[in-house]
N, CA, C and O atoms as a Tripos MOL2 file, in Angstrom:
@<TRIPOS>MOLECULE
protein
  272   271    68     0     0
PROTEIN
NO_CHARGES

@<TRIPOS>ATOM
      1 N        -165.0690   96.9380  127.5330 N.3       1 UNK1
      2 CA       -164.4500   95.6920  127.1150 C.3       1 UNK1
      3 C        -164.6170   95.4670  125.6130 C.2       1 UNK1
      4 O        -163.5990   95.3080  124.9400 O.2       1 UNK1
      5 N        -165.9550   95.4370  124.9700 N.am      2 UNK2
      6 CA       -165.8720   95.7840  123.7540 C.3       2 UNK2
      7 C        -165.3810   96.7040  122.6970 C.2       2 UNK2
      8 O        -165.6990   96.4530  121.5350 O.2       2 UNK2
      9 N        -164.4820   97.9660  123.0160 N.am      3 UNK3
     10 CA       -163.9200   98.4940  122.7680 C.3       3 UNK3
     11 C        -162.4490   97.9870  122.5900 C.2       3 UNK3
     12 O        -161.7910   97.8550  121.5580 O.2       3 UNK3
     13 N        -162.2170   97.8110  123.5270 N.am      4 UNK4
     14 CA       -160.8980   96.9230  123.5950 C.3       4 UNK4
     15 C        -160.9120   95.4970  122.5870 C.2       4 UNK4
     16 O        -159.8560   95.2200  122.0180 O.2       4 UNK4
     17 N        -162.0480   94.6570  122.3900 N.am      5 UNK5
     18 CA       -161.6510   93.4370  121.5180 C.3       5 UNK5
     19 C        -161.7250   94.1500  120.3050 C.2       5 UNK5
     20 O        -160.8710   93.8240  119.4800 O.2       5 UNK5
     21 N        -162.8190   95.3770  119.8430 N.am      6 UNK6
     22 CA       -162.8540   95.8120  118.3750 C.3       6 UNK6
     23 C        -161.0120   96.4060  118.2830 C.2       6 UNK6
     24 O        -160.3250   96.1960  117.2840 O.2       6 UNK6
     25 N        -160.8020   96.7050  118.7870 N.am      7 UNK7
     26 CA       -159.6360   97.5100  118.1640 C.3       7 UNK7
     27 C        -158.8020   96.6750  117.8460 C.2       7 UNK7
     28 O        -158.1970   96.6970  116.7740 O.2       7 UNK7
     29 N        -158.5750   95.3490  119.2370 N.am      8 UNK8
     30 CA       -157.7470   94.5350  119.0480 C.3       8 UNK8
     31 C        -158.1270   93.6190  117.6620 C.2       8 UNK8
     32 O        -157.2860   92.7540  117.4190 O.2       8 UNK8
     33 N        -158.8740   93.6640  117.0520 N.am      9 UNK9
     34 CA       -159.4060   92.6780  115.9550 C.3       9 UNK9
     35 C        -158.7570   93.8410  114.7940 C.2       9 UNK9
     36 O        -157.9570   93.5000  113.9230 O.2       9 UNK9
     37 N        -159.2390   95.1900  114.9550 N.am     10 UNK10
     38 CA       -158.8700   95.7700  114.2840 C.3      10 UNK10
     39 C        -157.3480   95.9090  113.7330 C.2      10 UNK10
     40 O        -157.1090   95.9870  112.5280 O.2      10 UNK10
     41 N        -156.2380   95.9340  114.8430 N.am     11 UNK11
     42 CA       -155.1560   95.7080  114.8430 C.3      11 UNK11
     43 C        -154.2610   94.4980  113.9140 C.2      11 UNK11
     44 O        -153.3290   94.3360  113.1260 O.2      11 UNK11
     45 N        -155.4050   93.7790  114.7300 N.am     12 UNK12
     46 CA       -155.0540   91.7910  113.7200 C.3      12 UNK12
     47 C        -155.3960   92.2540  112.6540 C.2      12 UNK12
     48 O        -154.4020   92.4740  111.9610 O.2      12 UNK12
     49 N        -156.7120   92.6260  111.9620 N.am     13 UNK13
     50 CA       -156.2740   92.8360  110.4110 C.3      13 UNK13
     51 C        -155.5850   93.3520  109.7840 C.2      13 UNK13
     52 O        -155.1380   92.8780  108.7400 O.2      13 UNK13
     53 N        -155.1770   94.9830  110.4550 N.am     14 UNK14
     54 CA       -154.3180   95.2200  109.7450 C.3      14 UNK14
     55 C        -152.5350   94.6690  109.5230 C.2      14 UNK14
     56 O        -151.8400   94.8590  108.5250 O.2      14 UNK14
     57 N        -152.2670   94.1790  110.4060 N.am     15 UNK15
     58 CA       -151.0710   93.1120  110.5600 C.3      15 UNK15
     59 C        -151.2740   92.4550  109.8610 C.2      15 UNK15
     60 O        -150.1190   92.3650  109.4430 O.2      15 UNK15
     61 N        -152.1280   91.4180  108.9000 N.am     16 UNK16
     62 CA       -152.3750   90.2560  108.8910 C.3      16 UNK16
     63 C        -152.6870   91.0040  107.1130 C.2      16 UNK16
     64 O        -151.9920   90.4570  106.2570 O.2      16 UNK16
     65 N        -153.2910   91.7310  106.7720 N.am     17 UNK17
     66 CA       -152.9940   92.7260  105.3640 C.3      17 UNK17
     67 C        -151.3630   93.0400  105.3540 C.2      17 UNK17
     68 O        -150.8820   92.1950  104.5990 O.2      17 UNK17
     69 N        -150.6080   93.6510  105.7210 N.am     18 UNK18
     70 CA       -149.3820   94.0570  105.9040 C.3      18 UNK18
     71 C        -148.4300   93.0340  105.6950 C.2      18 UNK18
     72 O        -147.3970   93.1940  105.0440 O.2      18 UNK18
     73 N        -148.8290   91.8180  106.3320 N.am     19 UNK19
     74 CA       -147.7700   90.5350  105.9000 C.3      19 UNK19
     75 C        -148.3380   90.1810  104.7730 C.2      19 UNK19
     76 O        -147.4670   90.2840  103.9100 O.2      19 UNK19
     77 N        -149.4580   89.7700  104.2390 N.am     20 UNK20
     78 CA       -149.8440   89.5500  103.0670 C.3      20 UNK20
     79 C        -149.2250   90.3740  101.7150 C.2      20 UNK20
     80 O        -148.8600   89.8380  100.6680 O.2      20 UNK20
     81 N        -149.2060   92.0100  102.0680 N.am     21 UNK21
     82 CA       -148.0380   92.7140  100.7990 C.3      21 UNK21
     83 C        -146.8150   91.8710  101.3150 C.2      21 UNK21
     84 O        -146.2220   90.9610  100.7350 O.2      21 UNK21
     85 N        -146.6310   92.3230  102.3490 N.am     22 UNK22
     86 CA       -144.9220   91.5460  101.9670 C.3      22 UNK22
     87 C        -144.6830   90.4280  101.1560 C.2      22 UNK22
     88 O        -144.0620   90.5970  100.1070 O.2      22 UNK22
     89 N        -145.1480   89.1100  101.5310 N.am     23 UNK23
     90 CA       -145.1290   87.8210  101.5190 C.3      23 UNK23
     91 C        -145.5670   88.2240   99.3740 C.2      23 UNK23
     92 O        -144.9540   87.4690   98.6200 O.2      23 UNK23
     93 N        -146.3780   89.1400   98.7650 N.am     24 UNK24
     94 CA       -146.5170   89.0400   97.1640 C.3      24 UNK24
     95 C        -144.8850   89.9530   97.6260 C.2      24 UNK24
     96 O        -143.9340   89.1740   97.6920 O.2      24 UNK24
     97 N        -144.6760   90.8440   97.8060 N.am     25 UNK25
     98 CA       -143.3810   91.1850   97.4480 C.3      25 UNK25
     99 C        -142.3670   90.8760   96.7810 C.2      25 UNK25
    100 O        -141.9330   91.3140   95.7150 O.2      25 UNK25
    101 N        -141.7750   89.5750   97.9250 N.am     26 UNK26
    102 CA       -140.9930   88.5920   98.2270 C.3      26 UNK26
    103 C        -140.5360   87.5410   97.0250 C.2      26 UNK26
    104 O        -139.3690   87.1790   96.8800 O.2      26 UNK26
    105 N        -141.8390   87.0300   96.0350 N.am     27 UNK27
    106 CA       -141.6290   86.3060   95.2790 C.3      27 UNK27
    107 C        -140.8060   86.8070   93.9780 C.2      27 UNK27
    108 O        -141.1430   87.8590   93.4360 O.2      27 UNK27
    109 N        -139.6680   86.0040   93.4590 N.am     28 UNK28
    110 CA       -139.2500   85.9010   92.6110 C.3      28 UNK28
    111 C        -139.7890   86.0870   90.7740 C.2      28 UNK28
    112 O        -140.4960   85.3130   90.1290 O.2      28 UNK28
    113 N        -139.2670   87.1430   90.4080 N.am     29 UNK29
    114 CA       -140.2710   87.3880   89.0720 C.3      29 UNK29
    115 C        -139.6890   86.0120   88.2610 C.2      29 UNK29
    116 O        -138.6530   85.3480   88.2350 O.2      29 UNK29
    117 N        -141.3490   86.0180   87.4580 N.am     30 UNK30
    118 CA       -141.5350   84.5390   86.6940 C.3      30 UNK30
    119 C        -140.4610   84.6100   85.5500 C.2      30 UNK30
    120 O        -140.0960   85.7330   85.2030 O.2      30 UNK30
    121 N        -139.8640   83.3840   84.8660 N.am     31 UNK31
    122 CA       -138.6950   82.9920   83.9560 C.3      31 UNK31
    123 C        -139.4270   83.5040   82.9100 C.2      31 UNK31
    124 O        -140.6050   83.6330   83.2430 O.2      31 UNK31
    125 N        -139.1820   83.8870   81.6520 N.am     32 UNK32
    126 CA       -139.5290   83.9730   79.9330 C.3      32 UNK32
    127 C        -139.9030   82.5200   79.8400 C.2      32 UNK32
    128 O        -139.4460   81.4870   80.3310 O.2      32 UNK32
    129 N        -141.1780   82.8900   78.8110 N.am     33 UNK33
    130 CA       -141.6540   81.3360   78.5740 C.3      33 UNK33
    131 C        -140.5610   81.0310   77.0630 C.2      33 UNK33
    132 O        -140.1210   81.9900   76.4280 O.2      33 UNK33
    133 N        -140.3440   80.0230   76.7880 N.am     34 UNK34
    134 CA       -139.3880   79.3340   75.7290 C.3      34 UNK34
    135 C        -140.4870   79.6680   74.7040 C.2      34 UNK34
    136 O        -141.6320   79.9080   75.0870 O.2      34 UNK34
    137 N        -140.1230   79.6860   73.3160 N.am     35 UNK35
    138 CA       -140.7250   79.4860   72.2280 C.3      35 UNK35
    139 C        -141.7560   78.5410   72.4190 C.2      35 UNK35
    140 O        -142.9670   78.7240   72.5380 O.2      35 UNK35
    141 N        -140.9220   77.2450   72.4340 N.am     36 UNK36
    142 CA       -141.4480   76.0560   72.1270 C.3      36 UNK36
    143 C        -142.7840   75.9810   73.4520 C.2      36 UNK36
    144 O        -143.8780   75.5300   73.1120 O.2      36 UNK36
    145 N        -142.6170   76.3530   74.6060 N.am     37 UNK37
    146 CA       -143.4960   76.2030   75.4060 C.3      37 UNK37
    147 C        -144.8020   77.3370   75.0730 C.2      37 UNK37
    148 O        -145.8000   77.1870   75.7770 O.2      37 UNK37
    149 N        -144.8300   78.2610   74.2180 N.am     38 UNK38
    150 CA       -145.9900   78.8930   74.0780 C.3      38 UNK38
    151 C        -146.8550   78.3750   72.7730 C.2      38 UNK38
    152 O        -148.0710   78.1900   72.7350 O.2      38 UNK38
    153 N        -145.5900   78.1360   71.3740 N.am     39 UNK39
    154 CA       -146.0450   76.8440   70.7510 C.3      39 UNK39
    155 C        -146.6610   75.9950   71.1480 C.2      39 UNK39
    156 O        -147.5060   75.8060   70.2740 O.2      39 UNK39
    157 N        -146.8500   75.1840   72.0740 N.am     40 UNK40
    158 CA       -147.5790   73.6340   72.6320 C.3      40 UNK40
    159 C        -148.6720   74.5250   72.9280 C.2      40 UNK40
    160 O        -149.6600   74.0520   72.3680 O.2      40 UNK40
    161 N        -149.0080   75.7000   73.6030 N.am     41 UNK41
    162 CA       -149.5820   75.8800   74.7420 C.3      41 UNK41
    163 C        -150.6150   76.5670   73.6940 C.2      41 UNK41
    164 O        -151.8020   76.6020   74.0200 O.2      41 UNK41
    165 N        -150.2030   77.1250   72.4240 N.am     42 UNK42
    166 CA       -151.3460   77.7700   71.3620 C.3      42 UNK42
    167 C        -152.4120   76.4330   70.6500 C.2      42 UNK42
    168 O        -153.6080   76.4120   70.3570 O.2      42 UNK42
    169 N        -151.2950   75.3910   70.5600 N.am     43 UNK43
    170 CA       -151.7380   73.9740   69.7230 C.3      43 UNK43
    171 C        -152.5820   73.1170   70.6270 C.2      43 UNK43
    172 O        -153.4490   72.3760   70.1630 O.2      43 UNK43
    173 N        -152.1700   73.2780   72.7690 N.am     44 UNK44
    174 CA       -153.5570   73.0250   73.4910 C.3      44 UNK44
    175 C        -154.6040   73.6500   73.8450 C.2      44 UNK44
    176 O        -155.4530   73.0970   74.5440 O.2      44 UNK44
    177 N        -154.7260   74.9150   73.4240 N.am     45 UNK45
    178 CA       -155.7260   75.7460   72.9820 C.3      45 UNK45
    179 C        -156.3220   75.2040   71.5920 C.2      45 UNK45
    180 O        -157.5230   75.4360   71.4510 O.2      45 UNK45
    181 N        -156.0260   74.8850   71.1010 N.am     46 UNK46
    182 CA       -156.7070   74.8760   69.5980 C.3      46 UNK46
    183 C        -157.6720   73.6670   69.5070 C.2      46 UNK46
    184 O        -158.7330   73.6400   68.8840 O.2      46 UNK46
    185 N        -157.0070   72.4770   70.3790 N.am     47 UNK47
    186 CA       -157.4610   71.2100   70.4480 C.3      47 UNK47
    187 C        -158.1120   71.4420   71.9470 C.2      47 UNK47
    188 O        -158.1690   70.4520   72.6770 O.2      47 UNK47
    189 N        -158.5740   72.6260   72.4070 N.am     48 UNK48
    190 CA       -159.6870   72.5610   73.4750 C.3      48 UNK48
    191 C        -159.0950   71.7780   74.5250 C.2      48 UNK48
    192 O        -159.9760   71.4890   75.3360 O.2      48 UNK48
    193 N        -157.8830   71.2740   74.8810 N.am     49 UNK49
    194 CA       -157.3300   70.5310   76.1050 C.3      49 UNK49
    195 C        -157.5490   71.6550   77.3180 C.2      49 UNK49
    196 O        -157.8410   72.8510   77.3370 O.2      49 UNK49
    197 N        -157.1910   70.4220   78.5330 N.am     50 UNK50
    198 CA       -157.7400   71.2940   79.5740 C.3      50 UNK50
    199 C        -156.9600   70.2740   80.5110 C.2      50 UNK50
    200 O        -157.0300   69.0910   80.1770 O.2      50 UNK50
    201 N        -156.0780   70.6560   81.8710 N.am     51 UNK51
    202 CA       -156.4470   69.4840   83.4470 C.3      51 UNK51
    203 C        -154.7120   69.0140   82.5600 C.2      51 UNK51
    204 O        -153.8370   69.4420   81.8070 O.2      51 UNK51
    205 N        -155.1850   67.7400   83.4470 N.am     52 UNK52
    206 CA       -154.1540   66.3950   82.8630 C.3      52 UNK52
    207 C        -153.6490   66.3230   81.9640 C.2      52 UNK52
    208 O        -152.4510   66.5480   81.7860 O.2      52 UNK52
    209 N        -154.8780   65.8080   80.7420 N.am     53 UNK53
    210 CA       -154.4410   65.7250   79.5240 C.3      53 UNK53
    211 C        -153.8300   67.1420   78.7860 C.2      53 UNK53
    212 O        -153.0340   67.0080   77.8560 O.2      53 UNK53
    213 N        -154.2070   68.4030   79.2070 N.am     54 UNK54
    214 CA       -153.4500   69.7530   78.6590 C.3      54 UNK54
    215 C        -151.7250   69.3770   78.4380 C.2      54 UNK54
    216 O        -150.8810   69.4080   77.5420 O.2      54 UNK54
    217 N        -151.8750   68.9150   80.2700 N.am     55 UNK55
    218 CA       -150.5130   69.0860   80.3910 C.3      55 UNK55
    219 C        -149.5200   67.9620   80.1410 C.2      55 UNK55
    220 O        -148.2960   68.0790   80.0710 O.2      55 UNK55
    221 N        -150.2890   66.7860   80.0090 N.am     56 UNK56
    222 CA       -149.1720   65.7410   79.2650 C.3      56 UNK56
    223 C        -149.0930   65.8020   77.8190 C.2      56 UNK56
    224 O        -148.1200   65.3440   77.2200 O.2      56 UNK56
    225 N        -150.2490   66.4440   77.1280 N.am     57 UNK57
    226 CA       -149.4380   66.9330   76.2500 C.3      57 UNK57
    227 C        -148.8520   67.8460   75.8750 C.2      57 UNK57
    228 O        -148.3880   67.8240   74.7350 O.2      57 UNK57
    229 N        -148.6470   69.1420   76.8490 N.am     58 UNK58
    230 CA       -147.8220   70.0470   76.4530 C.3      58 UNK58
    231 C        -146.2280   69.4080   76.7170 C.2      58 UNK58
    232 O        -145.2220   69.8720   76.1800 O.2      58 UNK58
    233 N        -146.2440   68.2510   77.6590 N.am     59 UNK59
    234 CA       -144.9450   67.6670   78.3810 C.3      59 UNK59
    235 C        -144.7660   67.3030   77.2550 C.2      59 UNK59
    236 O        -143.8610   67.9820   76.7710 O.2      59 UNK59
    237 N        -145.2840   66.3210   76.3070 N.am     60 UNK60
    238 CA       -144.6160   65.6080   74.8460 C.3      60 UNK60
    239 C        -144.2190   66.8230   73.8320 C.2      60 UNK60
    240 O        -143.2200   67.0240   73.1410 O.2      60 UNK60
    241 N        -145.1750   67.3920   73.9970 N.am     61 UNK61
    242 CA       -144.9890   68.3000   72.4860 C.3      61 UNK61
    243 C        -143.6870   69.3990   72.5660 C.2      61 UNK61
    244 O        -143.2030   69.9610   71.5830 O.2      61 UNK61
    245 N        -143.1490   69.6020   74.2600 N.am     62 UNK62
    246 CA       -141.9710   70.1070   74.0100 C.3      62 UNK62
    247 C        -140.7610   69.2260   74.2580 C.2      62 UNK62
    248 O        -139.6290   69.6930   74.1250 O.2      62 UNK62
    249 N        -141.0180   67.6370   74.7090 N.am     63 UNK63
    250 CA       -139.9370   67.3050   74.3690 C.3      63 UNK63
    251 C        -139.7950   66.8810   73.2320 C.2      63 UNK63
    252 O        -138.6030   66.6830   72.9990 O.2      63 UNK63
    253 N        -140.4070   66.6580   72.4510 N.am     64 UNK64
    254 CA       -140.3150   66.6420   70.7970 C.3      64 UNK64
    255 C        -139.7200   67.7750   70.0610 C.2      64 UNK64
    256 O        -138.7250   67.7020   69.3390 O.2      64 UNK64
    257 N        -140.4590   68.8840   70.3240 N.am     65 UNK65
    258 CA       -139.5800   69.8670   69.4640 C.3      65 UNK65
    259 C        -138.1610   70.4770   69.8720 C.2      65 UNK65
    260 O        -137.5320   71.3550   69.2820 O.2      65 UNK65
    261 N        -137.7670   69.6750   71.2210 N.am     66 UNK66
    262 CA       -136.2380   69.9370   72.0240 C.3      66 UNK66
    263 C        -135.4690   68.4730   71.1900 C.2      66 UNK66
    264 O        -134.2480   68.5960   71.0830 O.2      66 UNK66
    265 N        -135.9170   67.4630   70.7510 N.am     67 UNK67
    266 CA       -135.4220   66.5690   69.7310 C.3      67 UNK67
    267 C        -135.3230   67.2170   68.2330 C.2      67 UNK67
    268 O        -134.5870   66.7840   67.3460 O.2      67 UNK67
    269 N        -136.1990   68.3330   68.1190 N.am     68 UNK68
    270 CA       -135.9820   68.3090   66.4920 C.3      68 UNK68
    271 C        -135.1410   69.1070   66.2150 C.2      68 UNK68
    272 O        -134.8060   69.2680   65.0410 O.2      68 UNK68
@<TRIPOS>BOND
     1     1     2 1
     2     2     3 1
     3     3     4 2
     4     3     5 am
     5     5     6 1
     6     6     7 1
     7     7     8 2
     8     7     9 am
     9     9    10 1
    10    10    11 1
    11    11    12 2
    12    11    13 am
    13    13    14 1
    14    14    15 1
    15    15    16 2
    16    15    17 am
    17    17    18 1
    18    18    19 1
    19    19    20 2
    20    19    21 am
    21    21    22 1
    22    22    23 1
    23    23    24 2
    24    23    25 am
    25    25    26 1
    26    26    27 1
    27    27    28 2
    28    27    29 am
    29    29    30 1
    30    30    31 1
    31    31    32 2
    32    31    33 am
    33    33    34 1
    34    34    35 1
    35    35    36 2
    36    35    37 am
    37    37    38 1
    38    38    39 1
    39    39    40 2
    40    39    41 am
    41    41    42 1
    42    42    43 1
    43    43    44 2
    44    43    45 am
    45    45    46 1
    46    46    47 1
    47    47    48 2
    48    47    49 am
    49    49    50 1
    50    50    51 1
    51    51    52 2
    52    51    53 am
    53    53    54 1
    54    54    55 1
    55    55    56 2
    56    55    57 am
    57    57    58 1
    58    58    59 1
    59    59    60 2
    60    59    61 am
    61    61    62 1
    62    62    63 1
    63    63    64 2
    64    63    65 am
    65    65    66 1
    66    66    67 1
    67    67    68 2
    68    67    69 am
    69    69    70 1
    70    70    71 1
    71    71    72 2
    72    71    73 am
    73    73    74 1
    74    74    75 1
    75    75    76 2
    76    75    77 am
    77    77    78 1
    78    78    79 1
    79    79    80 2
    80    79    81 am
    81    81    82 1
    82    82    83 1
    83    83    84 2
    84    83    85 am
    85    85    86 1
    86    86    87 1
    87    87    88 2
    88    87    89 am
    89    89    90 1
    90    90    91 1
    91    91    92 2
    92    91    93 am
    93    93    94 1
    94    94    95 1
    95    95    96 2
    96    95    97 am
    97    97    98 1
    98    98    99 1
    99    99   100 2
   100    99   101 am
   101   101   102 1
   102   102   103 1
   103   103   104 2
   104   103   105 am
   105   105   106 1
   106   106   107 1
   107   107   108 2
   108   107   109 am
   109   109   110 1
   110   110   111 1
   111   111   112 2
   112   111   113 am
   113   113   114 1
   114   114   115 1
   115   115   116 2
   116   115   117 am
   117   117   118 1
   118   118   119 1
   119   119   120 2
   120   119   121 am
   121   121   122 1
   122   122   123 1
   123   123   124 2
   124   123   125 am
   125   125   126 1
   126   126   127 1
   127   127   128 2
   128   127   129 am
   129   129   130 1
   130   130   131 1
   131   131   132 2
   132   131   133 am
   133   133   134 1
   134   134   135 1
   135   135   136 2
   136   135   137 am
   137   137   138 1
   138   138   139 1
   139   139   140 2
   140   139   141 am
   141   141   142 1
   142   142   143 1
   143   143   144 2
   144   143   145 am
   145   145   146 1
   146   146   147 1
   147   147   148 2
   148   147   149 am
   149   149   150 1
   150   150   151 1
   151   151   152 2
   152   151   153 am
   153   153   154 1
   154   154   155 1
   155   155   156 2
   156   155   157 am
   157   157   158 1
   158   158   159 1
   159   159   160 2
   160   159   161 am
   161   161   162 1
   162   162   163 1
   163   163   164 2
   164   163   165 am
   165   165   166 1
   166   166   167 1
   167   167   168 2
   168   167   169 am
   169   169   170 1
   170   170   171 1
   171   171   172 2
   172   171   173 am
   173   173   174 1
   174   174   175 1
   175   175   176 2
   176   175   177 am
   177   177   178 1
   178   178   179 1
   179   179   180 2
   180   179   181 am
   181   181   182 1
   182   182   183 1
   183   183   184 2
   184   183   185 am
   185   185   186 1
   186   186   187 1
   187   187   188 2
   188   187   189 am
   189   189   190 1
   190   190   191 1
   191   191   192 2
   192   191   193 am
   193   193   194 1
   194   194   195 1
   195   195   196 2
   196   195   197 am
   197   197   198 1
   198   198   199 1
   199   199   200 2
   200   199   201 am
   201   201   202 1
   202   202   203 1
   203   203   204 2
   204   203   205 am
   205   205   206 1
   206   206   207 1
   207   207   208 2
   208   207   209 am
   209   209   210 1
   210   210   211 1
   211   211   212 2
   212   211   213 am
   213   213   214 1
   214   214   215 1
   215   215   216 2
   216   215   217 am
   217   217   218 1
   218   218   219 1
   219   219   220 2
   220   219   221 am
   221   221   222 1
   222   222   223 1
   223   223   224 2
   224   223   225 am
   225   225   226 1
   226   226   227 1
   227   227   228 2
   228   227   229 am
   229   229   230 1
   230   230   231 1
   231   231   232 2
   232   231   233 am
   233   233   234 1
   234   234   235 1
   235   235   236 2
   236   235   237 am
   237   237   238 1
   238   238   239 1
   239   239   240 2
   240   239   241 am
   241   241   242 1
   242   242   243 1
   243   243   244 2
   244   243   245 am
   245   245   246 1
   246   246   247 1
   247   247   248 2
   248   247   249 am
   249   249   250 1
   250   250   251 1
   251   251   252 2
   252   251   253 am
   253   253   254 1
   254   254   255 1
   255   255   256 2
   256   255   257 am
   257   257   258 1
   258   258   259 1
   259   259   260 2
   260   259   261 am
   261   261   262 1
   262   262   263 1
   263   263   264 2
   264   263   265 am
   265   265   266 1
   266   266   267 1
   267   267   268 2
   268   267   269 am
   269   269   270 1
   270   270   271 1
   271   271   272 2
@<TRIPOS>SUBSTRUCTURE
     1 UNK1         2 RESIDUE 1 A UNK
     2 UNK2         6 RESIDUE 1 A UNK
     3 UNK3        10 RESIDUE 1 A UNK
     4 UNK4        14 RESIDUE 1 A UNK
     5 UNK5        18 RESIDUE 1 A UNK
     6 UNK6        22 RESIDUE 1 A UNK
     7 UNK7        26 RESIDUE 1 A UNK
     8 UNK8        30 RESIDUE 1 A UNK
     9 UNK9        34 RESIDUE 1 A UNK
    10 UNK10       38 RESIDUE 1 A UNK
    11 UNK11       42 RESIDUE 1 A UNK
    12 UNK12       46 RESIDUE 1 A UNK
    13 UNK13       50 RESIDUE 1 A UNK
    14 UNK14       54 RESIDUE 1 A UNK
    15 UNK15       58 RESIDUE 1 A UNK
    16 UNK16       62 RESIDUE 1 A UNK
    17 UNK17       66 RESIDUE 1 A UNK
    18 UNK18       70 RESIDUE 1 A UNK
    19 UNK19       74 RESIDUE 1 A UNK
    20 UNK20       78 RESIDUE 1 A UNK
    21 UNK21       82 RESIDUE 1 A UNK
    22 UNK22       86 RESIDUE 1 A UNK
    23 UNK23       90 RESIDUE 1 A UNK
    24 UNK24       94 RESIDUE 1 A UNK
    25 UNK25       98 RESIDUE 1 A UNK
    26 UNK26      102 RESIDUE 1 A UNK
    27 UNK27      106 RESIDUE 1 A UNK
    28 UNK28      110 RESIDUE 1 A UNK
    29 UNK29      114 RESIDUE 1 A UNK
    30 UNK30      118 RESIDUE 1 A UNK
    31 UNK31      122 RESIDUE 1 A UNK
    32 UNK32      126 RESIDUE 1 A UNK
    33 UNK33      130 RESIDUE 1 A UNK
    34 UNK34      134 RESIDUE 1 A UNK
    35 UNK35      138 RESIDUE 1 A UNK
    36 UNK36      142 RESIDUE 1 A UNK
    37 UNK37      146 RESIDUE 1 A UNK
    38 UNK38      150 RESIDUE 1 A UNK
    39 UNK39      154 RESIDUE 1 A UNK
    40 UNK40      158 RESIDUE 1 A UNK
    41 UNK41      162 RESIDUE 1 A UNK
    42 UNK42      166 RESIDUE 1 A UNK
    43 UNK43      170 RESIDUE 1 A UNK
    44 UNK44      174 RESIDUE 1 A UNK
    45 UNK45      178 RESIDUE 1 A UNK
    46 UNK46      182 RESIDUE 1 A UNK
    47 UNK47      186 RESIDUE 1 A UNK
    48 UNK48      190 RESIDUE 1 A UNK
    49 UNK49      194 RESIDUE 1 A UNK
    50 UNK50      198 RESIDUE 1 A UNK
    51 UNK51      202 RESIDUE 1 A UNK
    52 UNK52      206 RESIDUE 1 A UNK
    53 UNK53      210 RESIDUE 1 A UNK
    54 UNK54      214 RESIDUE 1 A UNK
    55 UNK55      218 RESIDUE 1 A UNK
    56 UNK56      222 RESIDUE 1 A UNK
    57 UNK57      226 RESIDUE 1 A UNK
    58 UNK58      230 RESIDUE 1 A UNK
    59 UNK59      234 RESIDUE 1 A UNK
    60 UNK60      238 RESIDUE 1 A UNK
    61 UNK61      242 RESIDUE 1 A UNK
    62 UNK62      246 RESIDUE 1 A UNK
    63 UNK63      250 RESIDUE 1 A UNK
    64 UNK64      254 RESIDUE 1 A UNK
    65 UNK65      258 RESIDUE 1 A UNK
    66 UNK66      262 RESIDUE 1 A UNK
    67 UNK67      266 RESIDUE 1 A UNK
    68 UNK68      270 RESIDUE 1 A UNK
């Protein structure tokens, strides 16, 4: 009987690895980052931002330079 649950466990992992490649497969390769978005993103590095505040100001700092 223990023979039979190891294998069967054995089985489940490997199924369960196998959908896991697929499922990274599947995804859509990431867009080019914009200028302006690696700009903000060097200037919230510089000013040590991090979380929240990183990202509301990376949100201002590129709609500003999409105004200028």
């Amino acid at each position: 009987m223990w023979k039979f649950a190891a294998a069967l466990s054995l089985s489940a992992l490997v199924a369960s690895g196998s959908v896991a490649v697929a499922q990274m497969k599947e995804r859509a390769p990431a867009t080019p980052r914009s200028a302006a978005s690696i700009e903000c993103s060097k200037q919230a590095d510089a000013k040590g931002l991090h979380g929240k505040v990183r990202k509301k100001f990376r949100s201002k700092c590129k709609r500003d330079m999409k105004k200028a």
